[in-house]
C-alpha positions as CSV (number, residue, x, y, z in Angstrom):
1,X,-50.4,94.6,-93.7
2,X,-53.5,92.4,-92.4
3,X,-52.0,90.1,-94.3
4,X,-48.8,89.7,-92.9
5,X,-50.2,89.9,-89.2
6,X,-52.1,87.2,-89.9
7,X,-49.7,85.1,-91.2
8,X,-47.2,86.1,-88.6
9,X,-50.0,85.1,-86.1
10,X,-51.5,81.5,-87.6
11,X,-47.8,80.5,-87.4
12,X,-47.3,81.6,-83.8
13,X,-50.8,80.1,-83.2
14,X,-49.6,76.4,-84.9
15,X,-46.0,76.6,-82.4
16,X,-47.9,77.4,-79.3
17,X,-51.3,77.3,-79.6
18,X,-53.8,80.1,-79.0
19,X,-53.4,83.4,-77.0
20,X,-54.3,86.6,-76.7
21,X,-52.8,89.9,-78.0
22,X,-51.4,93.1,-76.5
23,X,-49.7,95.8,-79.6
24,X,-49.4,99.3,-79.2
25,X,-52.6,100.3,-81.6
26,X,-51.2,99.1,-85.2
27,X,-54.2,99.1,-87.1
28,X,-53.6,95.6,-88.7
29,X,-53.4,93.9,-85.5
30,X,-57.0,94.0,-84.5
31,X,-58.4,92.7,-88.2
32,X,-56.1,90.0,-87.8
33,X,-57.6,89.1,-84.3
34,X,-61.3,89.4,-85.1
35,X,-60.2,87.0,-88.3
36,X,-58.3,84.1,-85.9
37,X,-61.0,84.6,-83.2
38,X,-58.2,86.0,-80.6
39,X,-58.8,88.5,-77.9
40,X,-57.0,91.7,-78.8
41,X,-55.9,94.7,-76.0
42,X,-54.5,97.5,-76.8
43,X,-51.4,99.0,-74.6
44,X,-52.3,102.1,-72.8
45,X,-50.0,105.1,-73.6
46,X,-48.6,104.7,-69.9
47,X,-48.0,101.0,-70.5
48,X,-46.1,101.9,-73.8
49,X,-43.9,104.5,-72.2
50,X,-42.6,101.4,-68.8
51,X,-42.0,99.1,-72.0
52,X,-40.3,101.4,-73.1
53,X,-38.4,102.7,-70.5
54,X,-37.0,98.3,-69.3
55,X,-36.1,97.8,-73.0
């Protein structure tokens, strides 16, 4: 899955340039980060549960 998150996120990174990352504590996300050099934060369980709740 690295991989794919890091694929997913050089082509976001080519439209728009760089950015930093929120996810909800998949563990391929912050690999993927360290490798493109972008800052990584994790969604607190409270944060997860208002997403949640307005989607």
């Amino acid at each position: 899955m690295f991989v794919v998150a890091e694929r997913f996120l050089s082509k976001v990174i080519e439209g728009h340039g760089k950015f930093s990352v929120s996810t909800d504590g998949g563990t391929w996300y912050p690999k993927a980060c360290q490798f493109l050099k972008l800052k990584h934060y994790l969604h607190s369980t409270f944060e997860k549960s208002l997403i949640a709740r307005t989607i």
